[in-house]
NUKEDO-189510 format. One record per residue: residue in one letter; x, y, z of N, C-alpha, C in turn. Coordinates in pm, whole numbers, plus 50000, padded with zeros to 5 digits. Layout:
# NUKEDO-189510
aXYZXYZXYZ;...
END
This chain:
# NUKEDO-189510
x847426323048467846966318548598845436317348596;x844976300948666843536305948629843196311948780;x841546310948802840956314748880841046303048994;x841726303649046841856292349148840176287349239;x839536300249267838716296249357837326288149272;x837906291849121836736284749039837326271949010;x838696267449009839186256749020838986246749116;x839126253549221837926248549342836836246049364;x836016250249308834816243749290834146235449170;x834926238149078834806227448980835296213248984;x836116212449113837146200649156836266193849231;x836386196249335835266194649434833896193849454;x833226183349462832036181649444831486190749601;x830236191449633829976193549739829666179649836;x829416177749931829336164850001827956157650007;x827016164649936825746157249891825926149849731;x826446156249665826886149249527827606138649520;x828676141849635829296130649645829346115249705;x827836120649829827436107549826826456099549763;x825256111949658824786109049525825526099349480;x826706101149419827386091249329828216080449409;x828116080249549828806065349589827626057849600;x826716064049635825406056049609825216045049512;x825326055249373825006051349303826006035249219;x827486041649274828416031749319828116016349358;x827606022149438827116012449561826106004249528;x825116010649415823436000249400824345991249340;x825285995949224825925988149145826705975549153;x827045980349327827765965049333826745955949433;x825885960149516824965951549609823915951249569;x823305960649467822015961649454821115970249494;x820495983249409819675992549503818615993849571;x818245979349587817285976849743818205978449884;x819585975849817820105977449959820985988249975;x820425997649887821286006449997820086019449962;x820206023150110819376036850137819766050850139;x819486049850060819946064049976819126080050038;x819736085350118818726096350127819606113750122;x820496112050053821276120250015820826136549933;x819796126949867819806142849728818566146849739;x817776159749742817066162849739815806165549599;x816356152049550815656146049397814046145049405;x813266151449346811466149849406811156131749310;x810606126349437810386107749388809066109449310;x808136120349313806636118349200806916125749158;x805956119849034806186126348904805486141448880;x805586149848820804686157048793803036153948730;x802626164748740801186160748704800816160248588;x800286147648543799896150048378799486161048322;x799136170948352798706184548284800296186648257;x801516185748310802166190448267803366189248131;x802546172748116803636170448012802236169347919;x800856170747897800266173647797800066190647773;x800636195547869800496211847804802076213047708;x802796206447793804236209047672804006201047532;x803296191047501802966184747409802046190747339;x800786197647380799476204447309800746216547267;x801416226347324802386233547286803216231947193;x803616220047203804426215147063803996214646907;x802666205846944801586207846856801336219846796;x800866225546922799876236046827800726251946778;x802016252146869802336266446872803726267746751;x803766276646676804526277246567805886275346628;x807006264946600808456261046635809406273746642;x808976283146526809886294246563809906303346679;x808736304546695808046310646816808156308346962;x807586290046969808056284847082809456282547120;x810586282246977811706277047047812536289547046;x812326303946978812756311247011813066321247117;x814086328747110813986338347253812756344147272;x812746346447402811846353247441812566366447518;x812076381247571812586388747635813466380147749;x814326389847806815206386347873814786384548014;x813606388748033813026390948173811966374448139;x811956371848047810776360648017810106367247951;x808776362547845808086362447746806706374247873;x806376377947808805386390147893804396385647911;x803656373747832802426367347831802496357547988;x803766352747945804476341448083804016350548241;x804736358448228805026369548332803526371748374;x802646376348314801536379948321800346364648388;x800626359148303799666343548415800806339548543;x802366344648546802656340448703802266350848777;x802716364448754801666370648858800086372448893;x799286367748799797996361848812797556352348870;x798676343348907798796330249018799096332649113;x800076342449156800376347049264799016356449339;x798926362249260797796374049303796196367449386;x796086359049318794986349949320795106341649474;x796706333349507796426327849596796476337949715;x797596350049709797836352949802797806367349838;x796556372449748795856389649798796606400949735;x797886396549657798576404849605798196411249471;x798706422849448798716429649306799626435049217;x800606423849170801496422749094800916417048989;x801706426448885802016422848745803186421948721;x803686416448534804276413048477805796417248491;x805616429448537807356438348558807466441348695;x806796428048759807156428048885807786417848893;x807776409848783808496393048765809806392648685;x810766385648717811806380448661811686366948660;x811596360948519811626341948543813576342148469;x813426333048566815116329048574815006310148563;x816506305348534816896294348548817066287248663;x815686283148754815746278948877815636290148981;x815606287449142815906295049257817296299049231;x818056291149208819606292849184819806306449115;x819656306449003819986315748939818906325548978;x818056327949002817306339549096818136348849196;x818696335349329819306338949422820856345449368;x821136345649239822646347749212822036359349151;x821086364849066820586374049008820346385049117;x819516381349218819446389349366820556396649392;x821716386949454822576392649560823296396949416;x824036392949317824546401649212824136413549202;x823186420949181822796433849146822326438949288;x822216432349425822346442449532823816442049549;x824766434249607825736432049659827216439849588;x827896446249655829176456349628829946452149747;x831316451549680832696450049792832396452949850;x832576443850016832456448450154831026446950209;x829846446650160828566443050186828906426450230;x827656423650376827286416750389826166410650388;x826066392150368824566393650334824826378450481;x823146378950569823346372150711821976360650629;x822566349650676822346332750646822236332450804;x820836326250811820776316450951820766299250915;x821476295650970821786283051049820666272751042;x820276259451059820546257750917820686257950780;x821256261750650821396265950537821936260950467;x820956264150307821606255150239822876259750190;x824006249950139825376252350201825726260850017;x825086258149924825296265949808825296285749825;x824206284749940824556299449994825866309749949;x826806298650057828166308350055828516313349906;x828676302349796829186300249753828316315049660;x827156310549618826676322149592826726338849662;x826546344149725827086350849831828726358049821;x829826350049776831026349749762831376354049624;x830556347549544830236348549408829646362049383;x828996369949472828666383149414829536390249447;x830506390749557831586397349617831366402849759;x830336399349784830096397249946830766389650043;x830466390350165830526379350288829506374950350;x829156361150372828416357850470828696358350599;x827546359650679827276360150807826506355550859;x826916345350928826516335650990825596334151085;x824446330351175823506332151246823756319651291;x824006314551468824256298251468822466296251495;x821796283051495820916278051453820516276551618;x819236277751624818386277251726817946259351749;x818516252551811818486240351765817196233351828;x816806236551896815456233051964814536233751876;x813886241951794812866243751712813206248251561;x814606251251551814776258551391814226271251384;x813806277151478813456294551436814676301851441;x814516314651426815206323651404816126328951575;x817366329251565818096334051691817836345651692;x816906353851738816686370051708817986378751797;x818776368151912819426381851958820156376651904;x820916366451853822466367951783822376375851653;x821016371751598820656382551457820866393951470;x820056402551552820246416551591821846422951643;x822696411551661823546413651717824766415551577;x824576408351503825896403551404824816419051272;x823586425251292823756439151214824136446551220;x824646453051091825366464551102824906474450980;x825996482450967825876488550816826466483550701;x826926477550720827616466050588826686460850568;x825546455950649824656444850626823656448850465;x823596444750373822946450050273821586436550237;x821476423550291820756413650265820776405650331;x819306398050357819466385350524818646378250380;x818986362750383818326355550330817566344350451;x816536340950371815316332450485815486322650376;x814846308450396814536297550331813566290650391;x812136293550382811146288550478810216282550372;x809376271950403810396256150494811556259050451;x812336251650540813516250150520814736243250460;x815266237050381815866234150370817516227450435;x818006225750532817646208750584816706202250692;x816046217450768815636215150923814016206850882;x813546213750771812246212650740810746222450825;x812116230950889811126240350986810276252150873;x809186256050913808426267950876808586276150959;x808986292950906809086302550976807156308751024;x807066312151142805516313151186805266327451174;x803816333151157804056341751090804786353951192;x804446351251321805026358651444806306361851442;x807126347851380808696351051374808596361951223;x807966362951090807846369551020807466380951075;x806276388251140806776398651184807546404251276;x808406394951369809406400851444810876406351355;x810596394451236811846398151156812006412151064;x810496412251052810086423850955810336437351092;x810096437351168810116449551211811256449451271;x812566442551287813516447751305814506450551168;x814066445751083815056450050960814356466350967;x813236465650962812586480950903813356492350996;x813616487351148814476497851211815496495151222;x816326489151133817336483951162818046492550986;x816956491650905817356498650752817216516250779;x815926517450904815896534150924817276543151007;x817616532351054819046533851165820286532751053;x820426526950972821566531350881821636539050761;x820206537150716819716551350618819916544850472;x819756529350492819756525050347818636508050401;x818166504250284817246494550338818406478050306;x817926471350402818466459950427817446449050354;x817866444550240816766435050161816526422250227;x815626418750207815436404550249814896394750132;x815766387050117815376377750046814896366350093;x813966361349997813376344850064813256341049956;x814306320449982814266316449884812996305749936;x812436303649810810986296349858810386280949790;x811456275949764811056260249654809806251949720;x810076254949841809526239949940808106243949980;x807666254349919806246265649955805536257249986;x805006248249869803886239449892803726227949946;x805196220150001804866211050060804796215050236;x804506214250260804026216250399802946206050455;x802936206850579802266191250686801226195650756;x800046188750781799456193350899798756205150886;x798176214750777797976223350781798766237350792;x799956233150803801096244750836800946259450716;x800766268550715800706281050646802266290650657;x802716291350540803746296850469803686314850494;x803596318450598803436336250574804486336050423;x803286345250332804016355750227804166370350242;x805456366050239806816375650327806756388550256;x806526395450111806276403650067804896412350133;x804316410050188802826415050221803366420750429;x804396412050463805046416450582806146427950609;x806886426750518808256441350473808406437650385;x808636455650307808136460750160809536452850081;x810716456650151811966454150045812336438750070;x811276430150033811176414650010811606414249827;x812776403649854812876398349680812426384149764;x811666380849626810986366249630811576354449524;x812366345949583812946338549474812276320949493;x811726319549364811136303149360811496299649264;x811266284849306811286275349166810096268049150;x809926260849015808986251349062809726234649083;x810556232249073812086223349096810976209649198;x810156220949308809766206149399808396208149375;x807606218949334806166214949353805886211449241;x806196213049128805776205948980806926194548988;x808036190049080808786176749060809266181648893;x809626192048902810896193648754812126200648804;x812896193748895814726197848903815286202448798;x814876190148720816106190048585815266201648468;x814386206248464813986215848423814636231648415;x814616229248587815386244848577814576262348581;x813476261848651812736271948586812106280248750;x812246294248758811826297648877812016313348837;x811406320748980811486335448877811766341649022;x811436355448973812116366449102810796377649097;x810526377749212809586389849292810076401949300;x809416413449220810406425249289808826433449327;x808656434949438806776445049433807586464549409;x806596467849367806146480449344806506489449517;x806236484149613806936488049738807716490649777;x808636483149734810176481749772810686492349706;x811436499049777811966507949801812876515249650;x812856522349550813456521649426813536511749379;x812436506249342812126491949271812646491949102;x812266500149078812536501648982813976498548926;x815066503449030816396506149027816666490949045;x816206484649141816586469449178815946464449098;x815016464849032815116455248905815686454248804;x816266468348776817146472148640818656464248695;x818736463648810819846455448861819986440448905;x818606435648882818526428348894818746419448706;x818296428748636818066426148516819646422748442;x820096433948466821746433848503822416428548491;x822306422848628822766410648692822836397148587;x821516389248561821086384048413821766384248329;x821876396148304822586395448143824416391948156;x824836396048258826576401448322826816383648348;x825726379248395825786359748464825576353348298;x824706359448208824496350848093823336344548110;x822566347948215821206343948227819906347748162;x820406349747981819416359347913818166348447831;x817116355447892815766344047923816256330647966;x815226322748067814766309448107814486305247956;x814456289247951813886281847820812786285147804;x812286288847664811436292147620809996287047629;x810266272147586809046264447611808296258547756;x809396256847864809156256048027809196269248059;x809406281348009808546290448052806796291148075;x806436288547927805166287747870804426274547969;x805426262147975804916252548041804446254548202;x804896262048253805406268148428804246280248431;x804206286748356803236293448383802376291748346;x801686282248260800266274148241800126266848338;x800656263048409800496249348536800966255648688;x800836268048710801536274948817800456273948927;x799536270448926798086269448972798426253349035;x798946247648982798716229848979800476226749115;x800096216749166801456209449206801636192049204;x802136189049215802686172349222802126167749335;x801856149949343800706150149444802086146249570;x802366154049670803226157249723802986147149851;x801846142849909801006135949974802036124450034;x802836118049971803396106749990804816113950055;x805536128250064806286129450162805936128050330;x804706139350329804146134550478803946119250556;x804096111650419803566099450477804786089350521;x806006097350451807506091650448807816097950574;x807556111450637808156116250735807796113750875;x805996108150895805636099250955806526090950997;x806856078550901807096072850947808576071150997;x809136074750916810616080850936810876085151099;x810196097751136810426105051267810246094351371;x808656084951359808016078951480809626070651464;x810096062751407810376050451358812156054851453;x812706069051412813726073351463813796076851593;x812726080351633812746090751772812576075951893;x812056064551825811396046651902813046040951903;x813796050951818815446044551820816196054451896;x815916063651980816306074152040816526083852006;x816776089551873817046102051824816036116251861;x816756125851892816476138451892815776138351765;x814796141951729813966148151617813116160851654;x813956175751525812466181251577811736180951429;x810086182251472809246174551389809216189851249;x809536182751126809696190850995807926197650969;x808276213550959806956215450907806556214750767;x807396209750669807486208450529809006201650524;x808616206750370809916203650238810206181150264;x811106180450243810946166350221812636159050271;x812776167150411814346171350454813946166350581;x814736157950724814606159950835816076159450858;x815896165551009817196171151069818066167651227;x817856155051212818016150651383819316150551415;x819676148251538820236150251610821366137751593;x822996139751571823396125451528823626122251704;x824216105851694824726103751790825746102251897;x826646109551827827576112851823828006128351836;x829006134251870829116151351840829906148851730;x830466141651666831146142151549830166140051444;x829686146451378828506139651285829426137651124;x830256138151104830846138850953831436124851010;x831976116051122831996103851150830696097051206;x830036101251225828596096451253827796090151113;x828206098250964827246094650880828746086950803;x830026088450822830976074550786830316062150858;x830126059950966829636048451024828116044050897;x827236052350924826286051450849826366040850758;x827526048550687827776042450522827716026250554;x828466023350658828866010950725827896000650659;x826586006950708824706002250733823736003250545;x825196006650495824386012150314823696023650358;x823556029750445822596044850466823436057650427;x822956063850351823306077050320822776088150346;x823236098750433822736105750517823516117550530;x823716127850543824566145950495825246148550648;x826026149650689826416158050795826006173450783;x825446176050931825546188350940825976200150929;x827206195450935828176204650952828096215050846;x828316207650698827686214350587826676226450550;x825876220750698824826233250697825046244150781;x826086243750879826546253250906825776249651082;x825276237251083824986230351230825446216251256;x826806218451288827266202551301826506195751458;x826526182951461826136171951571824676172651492;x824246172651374822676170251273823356161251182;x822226155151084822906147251032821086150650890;x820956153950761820336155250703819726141850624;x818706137250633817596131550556816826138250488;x817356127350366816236134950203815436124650225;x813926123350268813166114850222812346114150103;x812896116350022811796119149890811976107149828;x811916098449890812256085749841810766071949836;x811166062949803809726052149760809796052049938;x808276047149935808086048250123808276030550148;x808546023550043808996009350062810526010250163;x810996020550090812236021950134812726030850275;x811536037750262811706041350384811686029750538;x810516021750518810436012850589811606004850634;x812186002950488812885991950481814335993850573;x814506004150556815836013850584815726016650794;x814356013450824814326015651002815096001151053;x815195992650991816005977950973817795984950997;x818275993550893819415997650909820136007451044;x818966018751026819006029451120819276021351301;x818536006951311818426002051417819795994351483;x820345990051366821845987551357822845996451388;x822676004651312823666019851339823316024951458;x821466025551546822006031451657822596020651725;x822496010351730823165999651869824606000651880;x825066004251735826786003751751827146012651818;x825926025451865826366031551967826136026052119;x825636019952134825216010052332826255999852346;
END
């Protein structure tokens, strides 16, 4: 007998992949000027030339056995040592090297996390909107999620349904700020409201309630918007990144894990975290995008051209009636469909060549998700479609 629920997900695509590939379907038979694709959260610039001449000067200069061999399981110590030197630098902190775990992406961070906290019967609380790989991870350690419904006005945090759905099961709340589909930034006000109710909320059950934040979308942000770093707010913060969107390397794969010296038997959660790693098969990140990621951890992709997509995007949607609330980052917006059915709201879509995520997915149906990380030709081009699709509603 196999594992059915892994049969299940190996079957089943999730519903962003799957309209990835009708897309792609789709350029094939009309042509991919016409169809607007805003499905996947793929970064459209390139990385920055420093980064493919440091993997090249690397190639060059550094002995093949060396570079292509393992490195420790936690990452190479030299690695470890310039990311917490990047960290430290931007953001007042004093972490070193065995305060870092580099892992295979946020992904495998976030599975490394809740793996070595999470035991039968623990819950870990997801607010609303979220990315929908969550559960799956989450489920995957042997937990349950718990759900937070989404504050739909602004994307902050529901503090009384939060406070309401803790308990003592509760062992982990994950954050994703920016966000991931809303594009909201948590402010730092909502960071310390959050921080000081976990802290009496971990003294009231007599074990600490971790908080994790997964953090890809750090650097793109709008307008001046500032990212509170959530470790410097409550101590038992795991910090999980990638560089996936600010160096524009997805297909890379490379991101690490925060554990500070604060947190509460740190020591213990990293050995479990470490654990975790080895039990998943996650023993070291690639060797050479280690070395590459932490030489360039300082640097990002010139990101410049999302703000300029979401511009126009929002004015262009909101002049067509849509509910928009305005994204403080990442390269995601989250409006309002027109319809309360939104999983038939973005079928119609398709109608128009537009590809667009139902909400529901995120755990906030009547939304409908835009990836704009797309050419801003196309963005334009695509307010032509959107204008169609709304009239079929009048």
């Amino acid at each position: 007998m196999l594992n059915e629920r892994m049969v299940g997900l190996g079957t089943q695509r999730s519903v962003i992949r799957e309209l990835f590939e009708f897309g792609k379907q789709r350029a094939a038979e009309i042509g991919a000027e016409n169809v607007f694709d805003f499905s996947i959260g793929n970064p459209s610039v390139p990385a920055p030339d420093d980064v493919n001449e440091t993997a090249i000067r690397l190639l060059n200069e550094v002995d093949p056995v060396i570079l292509h061999g393992y490195t420790s399981a936690q990452g190479d110590a030299g690695v470890r040592q310039m990311i917490s030197d990047s960290i430290n630098s931007r953001f007042g902190t004093s972490f070193g090297p065995d305060n870092l775990y580099v892992t295979v992406g946020a992904a495998a961070a976030l599975c490394c996390c809740l793996n070595g906290l999470c035991n039968p019967g623990d819950e870990v609380v997801v607010f609303a909107p979220y990315f929908p790989e969550y559960k799956v991870f989450i489920e995957g350690a042997g937990a349950s999620m718990t759900l937070i419904p989404a504050d739909i006005e602004a994307f902050q945090i529901n503090f009384e349904a939060f406070e309401a759905a803790l308990n003592a099961n509760t062992k982990a709340v994950i954050i994703n700020s920016p966000n991931n589909p809303s594009g909201a930034v948590y402010s730092e006000e909502t960071i310390q409201r959050l921080a000081s109710i976990l802290t009496a909320k971990s003294a009231q059950y007599g074990h600490p309630i971790y908080l994790i934040t997964d953090e890809p979308y750090r650097e793109i942000v709008f307008g001046g918007t500032v990212v509170p770093y959530v470790p410097k707010y409550y101590k038992n913060t795991l910090v999980c990144y990638s560089w996936s969107k600010s160096l524009s390397l997805p297909g890379e794969r490379m991101g690490y894990i925060v554990v500070p010296d604060e947190m509460d038997e740190h020591e213990l959660v990293y050995a479990a975290i470490a654990g975790a790693g080895r039990s998943l098969g996650y023993v070291n990140a690639p060797g050479l995008f280690q070395r590459v990621c932490a030489m360039c951890a300082d640097m990002t992709a010139d990101t410049s051209v999302y703000e300029t997509n979401k511009n126009i995007l929002m004015q262009g949607l909101r002049d067509l009636g849509f509910h928009v609330v305005e994204p403080g980052g990442t390269f995601y917006m989250f409006p309002r469909t027109l319809e309360e059915d939104d999983v038939a709201f973005c079928e119609r879509a398709k109608e128009y060549n537009l590809l667009i995520v139902p909400g529901v997915g995120f755990g906030c149906p009547g939304h409908t998700r835009i990836s704009y990380c797309v050419q801003t030709e196309m963005v334009k081009r695509s307010l032509d479609a959107f204008e169609k699709l709304a009239k079929s509603y009048r």
